[in-house]
mmCIF entry with sequence, helices, sheets and N, C-alpha, C, O atoms, coordinates in Angstrom:
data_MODEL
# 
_entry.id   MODEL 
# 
_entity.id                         1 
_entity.type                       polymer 
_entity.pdbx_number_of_molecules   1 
# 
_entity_poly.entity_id                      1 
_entity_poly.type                           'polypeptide(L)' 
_entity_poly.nstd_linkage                   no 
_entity_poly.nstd_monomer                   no 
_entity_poly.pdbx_seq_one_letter_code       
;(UNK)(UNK)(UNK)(UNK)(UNK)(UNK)(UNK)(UNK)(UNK)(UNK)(UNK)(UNK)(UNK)(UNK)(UNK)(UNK)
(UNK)(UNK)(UNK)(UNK)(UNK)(UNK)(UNK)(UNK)(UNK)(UNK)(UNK)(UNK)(UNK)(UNK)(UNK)(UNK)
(UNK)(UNK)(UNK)(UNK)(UNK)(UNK)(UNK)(UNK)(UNK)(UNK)(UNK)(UNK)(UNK)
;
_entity_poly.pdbx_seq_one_letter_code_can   XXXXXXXXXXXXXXXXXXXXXXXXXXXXXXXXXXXXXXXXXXXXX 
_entity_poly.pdbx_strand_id                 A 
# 
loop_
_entity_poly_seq.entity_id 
_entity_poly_seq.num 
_entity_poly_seq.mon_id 
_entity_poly_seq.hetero 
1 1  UNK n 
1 2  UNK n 
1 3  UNK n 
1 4  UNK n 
1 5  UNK n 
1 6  UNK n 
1 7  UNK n 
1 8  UNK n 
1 9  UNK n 
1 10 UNK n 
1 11 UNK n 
1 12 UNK n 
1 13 UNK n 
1 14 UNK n 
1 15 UNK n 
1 16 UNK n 
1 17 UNK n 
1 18 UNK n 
1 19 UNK n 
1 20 UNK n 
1 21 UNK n 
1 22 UNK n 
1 23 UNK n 
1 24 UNK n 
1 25 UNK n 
1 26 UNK n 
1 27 UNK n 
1 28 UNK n 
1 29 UNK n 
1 30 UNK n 
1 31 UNK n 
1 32 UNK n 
1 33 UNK n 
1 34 UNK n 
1 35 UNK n 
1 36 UNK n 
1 37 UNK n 
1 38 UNK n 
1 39 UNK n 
1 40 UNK n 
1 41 UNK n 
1 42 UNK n 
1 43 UNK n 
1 44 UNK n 
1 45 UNK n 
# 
_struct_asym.id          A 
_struct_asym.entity_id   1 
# 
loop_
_struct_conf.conf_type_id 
_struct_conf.id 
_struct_conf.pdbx_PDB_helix_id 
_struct_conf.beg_label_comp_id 
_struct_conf.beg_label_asym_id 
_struct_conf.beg_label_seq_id 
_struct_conf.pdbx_beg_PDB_ins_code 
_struct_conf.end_label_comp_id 
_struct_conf.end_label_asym_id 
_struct_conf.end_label_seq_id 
_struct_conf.pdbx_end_PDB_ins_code 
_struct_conf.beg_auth_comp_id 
_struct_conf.beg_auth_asym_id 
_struct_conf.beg_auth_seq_id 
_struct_conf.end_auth_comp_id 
_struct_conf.end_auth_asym_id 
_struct_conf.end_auth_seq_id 
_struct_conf.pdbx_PDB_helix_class 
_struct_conf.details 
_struct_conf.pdbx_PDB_helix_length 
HELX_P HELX_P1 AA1 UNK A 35 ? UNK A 37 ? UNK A 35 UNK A 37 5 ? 3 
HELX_P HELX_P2 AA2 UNK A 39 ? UNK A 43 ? UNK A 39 UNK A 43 1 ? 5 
# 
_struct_conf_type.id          HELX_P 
_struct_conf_type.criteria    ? 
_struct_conf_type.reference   ? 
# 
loop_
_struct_sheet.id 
_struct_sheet.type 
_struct_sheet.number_strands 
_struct_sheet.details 
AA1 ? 2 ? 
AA2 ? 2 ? 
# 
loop_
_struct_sheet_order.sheet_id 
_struct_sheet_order.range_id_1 
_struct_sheet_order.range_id_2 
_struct_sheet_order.offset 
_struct_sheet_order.sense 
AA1 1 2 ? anti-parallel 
AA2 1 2 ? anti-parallel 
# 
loop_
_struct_sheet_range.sheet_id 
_struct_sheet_range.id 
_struct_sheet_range.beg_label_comp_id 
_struct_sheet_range.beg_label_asym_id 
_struct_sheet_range.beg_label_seq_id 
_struct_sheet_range.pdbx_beg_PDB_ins_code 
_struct_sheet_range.end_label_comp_id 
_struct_sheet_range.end_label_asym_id 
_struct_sheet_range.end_label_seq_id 
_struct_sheet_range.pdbx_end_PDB_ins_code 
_struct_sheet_range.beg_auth_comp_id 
_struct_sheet_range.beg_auth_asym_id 
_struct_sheet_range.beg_auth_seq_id 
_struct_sheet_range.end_auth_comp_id 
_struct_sheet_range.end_auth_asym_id 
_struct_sheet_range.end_auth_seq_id 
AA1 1 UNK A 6  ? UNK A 7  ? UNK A 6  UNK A 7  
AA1 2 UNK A 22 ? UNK A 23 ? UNK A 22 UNK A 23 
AA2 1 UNK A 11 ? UNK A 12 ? UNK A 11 UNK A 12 
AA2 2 UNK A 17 ? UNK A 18 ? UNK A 17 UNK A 18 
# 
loop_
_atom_site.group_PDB 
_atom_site.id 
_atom_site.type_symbol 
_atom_site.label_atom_id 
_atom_site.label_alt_id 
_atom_site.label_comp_id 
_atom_site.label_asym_id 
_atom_site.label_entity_id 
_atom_site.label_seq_id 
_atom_site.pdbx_PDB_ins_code 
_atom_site.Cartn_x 
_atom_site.Cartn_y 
_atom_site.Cartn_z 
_atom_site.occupancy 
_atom_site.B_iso_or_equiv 
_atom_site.pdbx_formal_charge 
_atom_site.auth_seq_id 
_atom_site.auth_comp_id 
_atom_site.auth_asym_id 
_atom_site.auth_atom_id 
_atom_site.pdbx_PDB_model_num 
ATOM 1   N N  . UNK A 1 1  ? 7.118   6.583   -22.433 1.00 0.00 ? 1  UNK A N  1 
ATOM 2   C CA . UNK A 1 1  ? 6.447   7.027   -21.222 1.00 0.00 ? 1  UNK A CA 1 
ATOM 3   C C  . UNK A 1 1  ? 7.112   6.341   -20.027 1.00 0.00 ? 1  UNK A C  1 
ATOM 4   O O  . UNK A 1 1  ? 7.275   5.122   -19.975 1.00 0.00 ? 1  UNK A O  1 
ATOM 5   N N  . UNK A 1 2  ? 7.527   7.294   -18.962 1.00 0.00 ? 2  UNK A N  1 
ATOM 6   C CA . UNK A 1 2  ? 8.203   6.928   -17.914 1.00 0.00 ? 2  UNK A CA 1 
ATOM 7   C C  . UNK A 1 2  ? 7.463   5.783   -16.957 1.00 0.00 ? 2  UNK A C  1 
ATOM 8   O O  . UNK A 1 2  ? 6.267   6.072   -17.007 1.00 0.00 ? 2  UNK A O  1 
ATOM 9   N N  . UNK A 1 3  ? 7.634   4.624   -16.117 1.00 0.00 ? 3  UNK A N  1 
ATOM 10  C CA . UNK A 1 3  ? 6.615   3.226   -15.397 1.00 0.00 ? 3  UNK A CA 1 
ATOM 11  C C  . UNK A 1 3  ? 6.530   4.279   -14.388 1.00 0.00 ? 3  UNK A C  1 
ATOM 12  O O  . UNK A 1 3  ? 7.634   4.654   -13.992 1.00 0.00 ? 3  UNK A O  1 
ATOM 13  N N  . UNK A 1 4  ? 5.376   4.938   -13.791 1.00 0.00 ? 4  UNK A N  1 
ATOM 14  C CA . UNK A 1 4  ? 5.069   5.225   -12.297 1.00 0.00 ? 4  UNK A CA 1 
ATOM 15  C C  . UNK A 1 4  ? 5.040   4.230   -11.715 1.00 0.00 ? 4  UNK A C  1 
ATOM 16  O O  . UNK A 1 4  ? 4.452   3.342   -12.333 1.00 0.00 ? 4  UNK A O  1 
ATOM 17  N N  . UNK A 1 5  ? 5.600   3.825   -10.321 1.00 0.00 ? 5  UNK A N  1 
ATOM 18  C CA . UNK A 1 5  ? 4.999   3.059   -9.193  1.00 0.00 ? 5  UNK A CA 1 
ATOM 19  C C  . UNK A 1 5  ? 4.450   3.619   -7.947  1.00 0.00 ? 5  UNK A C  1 
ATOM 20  O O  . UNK A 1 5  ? 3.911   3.060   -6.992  1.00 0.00 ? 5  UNK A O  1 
ATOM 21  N N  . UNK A 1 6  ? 4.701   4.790   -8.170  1.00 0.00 ? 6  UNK A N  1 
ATOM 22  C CA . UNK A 1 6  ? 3.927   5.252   -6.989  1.00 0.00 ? 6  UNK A CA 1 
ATOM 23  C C  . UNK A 1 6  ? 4.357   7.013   -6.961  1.00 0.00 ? 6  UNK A C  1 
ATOM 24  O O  . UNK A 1 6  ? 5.027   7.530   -7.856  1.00 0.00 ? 6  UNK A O  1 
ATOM 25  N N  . UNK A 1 7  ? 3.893   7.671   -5.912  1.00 0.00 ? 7  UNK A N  1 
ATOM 26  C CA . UNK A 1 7  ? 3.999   8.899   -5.543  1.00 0.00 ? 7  UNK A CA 1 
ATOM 27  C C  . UNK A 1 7  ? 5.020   9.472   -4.207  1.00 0.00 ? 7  UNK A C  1 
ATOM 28  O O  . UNK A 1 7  ? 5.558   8.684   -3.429  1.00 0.00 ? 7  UNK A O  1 
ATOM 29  N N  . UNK A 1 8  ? 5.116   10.457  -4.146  1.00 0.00 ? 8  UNK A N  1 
ATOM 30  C CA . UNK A 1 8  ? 5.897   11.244  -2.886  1.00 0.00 ? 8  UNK A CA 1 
ATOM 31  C C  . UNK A 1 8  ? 4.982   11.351  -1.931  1.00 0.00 ? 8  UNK A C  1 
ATOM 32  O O  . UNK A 1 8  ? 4.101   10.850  -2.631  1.00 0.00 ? 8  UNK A O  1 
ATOM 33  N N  . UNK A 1 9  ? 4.366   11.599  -0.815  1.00 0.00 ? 9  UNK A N  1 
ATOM 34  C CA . UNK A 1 9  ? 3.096   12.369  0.088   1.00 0.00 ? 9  UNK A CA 1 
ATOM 35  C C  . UNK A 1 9  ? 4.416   13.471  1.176   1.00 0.00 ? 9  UNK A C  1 
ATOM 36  O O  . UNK A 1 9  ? 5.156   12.962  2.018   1.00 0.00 ? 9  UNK A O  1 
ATOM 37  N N  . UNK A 1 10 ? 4.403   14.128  1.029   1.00 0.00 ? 10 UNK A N  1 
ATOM 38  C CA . UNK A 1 10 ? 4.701   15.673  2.320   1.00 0.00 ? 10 UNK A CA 1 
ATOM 39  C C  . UNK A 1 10 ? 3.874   15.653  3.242   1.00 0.00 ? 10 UNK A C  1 
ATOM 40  O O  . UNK A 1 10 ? 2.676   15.879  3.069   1.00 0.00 ? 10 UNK A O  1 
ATOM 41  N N  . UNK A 1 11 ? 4.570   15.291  4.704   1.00 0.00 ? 11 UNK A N  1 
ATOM 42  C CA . UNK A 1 11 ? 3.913   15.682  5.613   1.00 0.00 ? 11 UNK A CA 1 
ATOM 43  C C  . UNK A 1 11 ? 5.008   16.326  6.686   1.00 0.00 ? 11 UNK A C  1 
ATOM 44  O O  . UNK A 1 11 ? 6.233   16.248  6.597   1.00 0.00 ? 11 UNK A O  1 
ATOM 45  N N  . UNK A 1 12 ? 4.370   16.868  7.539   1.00 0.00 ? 12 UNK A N  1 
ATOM 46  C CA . UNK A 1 12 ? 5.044   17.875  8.665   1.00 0.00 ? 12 UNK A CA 1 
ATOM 47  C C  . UNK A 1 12 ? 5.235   16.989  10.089  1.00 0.00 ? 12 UNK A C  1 
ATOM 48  O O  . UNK A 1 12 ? 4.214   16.652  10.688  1.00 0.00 ? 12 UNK A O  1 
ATOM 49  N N  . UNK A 1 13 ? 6.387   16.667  10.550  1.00 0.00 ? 13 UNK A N  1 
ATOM 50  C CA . UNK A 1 13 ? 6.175   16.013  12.012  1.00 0.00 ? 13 UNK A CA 1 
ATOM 51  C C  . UNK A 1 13 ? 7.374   16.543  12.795  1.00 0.00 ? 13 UNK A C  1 
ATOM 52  O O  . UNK A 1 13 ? 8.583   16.373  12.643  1.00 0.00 ? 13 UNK A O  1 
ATOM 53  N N  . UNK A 1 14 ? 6.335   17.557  14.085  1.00 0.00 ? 14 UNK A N  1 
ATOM 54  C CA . UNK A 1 14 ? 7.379   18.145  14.782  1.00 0.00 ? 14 UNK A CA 1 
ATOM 55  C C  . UNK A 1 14 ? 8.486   19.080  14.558  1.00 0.00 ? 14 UNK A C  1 
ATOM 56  O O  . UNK A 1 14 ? 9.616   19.296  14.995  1.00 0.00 ? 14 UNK A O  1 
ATOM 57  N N  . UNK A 1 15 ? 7.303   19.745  13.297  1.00 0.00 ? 15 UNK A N  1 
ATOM 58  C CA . UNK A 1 15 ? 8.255   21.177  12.079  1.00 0.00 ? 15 UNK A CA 1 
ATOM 59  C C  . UNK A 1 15 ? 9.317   21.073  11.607  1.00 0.00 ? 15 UNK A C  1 
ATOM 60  O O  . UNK A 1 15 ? 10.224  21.901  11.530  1.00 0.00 ? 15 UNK A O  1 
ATOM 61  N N  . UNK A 1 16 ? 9.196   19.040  10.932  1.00 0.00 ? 16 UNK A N  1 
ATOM 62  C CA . UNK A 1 16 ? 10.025  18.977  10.014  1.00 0.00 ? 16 UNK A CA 1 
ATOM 63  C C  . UNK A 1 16 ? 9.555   18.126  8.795   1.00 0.00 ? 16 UNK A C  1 
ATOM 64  O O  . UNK A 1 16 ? 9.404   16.906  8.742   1.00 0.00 ? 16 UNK A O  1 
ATOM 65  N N  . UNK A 1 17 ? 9.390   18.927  7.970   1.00 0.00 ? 17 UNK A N  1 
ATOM 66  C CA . UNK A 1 17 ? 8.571   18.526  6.358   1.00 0.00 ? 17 UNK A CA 1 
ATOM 67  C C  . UNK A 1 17 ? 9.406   16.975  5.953   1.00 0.00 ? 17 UNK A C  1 
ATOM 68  O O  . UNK A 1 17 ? 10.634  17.054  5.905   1.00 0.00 ? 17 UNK A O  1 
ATOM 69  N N  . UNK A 1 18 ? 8.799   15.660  5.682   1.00 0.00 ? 18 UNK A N  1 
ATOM 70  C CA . UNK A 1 18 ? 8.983   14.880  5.590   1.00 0.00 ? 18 UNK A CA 1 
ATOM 71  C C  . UNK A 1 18 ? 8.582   13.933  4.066   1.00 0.00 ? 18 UNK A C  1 
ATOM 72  O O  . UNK A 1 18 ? 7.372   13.710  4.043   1.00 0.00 ? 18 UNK A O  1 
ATOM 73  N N  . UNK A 1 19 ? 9.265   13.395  2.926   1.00 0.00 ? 19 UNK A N  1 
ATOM 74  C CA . UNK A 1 19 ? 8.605   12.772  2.008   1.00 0.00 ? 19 UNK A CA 1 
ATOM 75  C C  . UNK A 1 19 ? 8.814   10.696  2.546   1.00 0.00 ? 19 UNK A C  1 
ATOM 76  O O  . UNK A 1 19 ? 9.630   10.087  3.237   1.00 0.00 ? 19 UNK A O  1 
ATOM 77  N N  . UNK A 1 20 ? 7.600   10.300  1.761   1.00 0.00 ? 20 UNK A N  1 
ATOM 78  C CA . UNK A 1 20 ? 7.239   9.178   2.280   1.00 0.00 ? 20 UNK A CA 1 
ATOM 79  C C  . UNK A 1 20 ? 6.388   8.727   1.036   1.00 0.00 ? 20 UNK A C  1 
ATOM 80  O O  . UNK A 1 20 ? 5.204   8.968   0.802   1.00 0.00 ? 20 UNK A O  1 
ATOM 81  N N  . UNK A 1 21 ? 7.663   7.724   0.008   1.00 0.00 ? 21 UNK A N  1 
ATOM 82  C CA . UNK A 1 21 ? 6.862   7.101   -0.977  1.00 0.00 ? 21 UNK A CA 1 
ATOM 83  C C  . UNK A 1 21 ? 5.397   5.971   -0.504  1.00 0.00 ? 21 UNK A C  1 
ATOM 84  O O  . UNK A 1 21 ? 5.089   5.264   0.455   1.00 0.00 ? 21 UNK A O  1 
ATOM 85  N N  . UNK A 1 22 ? 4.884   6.312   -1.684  1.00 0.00 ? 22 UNK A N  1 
ATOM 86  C CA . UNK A 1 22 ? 3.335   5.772   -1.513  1.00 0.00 ? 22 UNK A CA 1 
ATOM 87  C C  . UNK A 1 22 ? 3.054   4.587   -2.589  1.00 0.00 ? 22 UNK A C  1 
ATOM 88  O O  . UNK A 1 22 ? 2.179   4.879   -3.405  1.00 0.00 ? 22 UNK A O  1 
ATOM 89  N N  . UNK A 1 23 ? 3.603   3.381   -2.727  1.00 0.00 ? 23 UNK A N  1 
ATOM 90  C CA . UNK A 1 23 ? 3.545   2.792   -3.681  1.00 0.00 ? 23 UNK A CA 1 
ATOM 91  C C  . UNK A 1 23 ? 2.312   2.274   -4.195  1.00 0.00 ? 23 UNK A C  1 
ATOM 92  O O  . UNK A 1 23 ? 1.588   1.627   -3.438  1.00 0.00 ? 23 UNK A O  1 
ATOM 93  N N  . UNK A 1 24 ? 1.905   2.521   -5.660  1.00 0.00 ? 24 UNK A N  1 
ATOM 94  C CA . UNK A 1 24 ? 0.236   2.136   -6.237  1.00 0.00 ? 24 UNK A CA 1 
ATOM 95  C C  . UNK A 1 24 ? 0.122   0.400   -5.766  1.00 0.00 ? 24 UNK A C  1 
ATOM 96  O O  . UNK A 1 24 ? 0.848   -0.526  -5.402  1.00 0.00 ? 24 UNK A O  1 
ATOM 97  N N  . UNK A 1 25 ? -1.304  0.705   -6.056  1.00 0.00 ? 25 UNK A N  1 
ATOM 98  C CA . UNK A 1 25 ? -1.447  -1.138  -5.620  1.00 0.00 ? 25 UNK A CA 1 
ATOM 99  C C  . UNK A 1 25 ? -1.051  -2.104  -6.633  1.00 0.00 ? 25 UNK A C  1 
ATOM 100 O O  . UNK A 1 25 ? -0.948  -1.976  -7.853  1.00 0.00 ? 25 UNK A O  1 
ATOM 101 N N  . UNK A 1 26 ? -0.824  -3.222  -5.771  1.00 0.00 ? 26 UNK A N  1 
ATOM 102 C CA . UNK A 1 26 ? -0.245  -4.310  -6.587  1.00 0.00 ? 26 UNK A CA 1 
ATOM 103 C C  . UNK A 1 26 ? -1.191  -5.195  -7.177  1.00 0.00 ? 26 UNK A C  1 
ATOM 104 O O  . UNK A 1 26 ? -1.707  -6.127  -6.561  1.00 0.00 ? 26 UNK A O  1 
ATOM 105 N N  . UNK A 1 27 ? -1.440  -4.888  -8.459  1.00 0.00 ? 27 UNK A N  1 
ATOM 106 C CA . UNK A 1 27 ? -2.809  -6.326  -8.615  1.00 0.00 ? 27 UNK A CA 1 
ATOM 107 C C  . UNK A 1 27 ? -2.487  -7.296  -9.252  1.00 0.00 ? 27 UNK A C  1 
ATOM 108 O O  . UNK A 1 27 ? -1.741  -7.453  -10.219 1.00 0.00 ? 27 UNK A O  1 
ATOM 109 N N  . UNK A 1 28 ? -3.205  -8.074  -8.548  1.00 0.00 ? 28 UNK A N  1 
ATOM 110 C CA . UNK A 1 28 ? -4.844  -8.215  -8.954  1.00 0.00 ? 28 UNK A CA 1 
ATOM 111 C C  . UNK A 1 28 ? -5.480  -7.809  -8.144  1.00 0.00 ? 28 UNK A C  1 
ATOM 112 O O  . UNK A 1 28 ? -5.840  -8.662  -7.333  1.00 0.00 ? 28 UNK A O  1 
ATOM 113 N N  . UNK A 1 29 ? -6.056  -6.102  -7.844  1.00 0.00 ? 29 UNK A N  1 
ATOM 114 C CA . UNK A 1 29 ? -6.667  -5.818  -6.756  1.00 0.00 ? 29 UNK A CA 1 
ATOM 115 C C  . UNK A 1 29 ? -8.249  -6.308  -6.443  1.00 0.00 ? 29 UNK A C  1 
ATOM 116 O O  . UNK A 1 29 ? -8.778  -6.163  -5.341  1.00 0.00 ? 29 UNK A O  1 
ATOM 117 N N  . UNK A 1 30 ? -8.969  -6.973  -7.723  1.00 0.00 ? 30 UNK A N  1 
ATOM 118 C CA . UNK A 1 30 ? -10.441 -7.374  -7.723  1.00 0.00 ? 30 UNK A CA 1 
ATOM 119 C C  . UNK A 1 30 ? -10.413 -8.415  -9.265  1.00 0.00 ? 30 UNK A C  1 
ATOM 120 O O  . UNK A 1 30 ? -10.144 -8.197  -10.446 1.00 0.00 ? 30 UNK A O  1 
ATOM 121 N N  . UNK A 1 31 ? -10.596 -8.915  -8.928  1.00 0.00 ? 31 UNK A N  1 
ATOM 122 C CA . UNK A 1 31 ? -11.382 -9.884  -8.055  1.00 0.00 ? 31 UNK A CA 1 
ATOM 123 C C  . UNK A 1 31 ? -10.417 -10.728 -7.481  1.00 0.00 ? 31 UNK A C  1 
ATOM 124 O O  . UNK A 1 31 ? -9.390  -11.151 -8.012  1.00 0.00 ? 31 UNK A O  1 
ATOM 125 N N  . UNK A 1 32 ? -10.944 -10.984 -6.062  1.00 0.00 ? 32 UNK A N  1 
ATOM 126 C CA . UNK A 1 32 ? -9.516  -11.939 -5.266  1.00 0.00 ? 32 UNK A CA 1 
ATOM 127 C C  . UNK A 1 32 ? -9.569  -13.646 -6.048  1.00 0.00 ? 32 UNK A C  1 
ATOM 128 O O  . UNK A 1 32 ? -10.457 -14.351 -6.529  1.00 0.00 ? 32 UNK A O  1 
ATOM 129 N N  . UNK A 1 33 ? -8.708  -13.717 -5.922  1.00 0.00 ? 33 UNK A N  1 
ATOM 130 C CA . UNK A 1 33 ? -7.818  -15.392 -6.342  1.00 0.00 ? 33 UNK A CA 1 
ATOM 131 C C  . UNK A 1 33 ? -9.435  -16.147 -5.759  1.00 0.00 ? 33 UNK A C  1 
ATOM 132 O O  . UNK A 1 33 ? -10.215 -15.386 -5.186  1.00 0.00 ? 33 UNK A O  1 
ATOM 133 N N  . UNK A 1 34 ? -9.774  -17.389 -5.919  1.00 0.00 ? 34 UNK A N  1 
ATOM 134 C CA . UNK A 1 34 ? -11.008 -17.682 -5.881  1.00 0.00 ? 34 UNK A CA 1 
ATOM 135 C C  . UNK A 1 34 ? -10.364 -18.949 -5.245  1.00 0.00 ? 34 UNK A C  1 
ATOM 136 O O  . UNK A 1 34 ? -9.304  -19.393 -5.686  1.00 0.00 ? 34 UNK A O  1 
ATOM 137 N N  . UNK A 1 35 ? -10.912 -19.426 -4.374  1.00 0.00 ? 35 UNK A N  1 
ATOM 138 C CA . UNK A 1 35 ? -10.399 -20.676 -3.176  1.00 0.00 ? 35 UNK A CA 1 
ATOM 139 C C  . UNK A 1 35 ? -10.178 -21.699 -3.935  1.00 0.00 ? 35 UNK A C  1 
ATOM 140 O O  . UNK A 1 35 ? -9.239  -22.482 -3.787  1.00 0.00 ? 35 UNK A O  1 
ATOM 141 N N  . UNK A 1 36 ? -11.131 -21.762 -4.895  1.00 0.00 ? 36 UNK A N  1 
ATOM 142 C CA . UNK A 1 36 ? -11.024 -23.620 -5.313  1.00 0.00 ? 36 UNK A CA 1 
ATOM 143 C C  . UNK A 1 36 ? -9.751  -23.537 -6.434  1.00 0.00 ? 36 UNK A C  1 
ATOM 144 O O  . UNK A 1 36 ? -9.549  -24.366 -7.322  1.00 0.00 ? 36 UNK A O  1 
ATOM 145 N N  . UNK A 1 37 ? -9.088  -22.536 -6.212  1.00 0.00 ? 37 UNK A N  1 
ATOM 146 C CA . UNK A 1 37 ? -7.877  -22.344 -7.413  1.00 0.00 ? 37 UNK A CA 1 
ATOM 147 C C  . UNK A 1 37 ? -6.426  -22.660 -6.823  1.00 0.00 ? 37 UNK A C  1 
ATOM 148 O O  . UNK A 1 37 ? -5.364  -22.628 -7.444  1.00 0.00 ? 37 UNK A O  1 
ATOM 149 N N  . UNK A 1 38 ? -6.630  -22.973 -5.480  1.00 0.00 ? 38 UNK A N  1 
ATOM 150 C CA . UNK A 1 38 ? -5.819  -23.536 -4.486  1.00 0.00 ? 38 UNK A CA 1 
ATOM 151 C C  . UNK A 1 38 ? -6.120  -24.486 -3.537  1.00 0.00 ? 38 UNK A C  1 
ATOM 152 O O  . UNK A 1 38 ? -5.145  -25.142 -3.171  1.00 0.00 ? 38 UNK A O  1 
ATOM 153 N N  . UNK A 1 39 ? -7.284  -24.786 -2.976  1.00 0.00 ? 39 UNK A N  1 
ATOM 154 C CA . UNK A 1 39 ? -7.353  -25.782 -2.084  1.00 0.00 ? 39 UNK A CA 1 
ATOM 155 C C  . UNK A 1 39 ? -6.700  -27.090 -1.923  1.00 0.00 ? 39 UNK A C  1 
ATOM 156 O O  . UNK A 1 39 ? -6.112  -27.501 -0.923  1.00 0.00 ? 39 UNK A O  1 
ATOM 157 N N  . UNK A 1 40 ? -6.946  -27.888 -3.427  1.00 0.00 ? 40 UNK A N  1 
ATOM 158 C CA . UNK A 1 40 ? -6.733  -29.035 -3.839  1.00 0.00 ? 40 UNK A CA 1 
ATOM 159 C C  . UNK A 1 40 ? -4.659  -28.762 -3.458  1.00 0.00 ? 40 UNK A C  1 
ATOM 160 O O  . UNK A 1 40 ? -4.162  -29.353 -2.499  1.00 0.00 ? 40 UNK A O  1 
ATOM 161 N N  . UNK A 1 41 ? -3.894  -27.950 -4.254  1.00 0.00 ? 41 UNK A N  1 
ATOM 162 C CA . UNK A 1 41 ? -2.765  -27.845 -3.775  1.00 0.00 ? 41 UNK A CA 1 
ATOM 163 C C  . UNK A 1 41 ? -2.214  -27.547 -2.536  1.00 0.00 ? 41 UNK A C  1 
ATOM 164 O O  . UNK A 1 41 ? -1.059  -27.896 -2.294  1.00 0.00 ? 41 UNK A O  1 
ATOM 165 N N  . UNK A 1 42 ? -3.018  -26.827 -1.553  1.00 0.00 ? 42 UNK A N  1 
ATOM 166 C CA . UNK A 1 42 ? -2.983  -26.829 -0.147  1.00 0.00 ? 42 UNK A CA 1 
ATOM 167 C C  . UNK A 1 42 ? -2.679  -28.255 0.536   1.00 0.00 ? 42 UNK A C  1 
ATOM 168 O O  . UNK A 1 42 ? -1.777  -28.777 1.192   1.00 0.00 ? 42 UNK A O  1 
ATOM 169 N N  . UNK A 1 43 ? -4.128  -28.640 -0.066  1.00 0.00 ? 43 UNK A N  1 
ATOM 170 C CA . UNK A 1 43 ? -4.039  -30.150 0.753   1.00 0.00 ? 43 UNK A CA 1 
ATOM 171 C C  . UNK A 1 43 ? -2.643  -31.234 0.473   1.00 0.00 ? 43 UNK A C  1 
ATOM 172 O O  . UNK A 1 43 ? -2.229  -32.195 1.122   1.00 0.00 ? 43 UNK A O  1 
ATOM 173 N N  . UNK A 1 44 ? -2.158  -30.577 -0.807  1.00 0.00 ? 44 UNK A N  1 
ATOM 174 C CA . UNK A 1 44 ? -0.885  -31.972 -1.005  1.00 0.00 ? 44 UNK A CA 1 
ATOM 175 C C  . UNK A 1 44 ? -0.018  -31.566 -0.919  1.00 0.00 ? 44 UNK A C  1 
ATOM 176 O O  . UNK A 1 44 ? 0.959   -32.191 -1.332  1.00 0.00 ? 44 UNK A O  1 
ATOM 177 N N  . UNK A 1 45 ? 0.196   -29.794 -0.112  1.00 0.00 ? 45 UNK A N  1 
ATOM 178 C CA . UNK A 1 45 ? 1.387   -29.940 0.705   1.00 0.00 ? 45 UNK A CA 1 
ATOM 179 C C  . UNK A 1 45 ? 1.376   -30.188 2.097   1.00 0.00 ? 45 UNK A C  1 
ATOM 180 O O  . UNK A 1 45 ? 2.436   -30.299 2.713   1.00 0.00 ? 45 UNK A O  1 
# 
């Protein structure tokens, strides 16, 4: 099975048909990174 990363979208600007890849999201889209999983390394740089 071929990896999709994303799609084509067609749109029209100024009556000239245009493609414009749409790349899928990059995850970890949910649940975000959780603060205390970095703070402590924040602080000791």
């Amino acid at each position: 099975m071929p990896r999709t990363t994303g799609t084509y979208a067609t749109t029209t600007t100024l009556g000239e048909s245009v493609r414009a890849f749409v790349p899928r999201p990059v995850p970890p889209a949910d649940p975000p990174l959780a603060p205390t999983c970095f703070v402590d390394l924040n602080r000791q740089a």
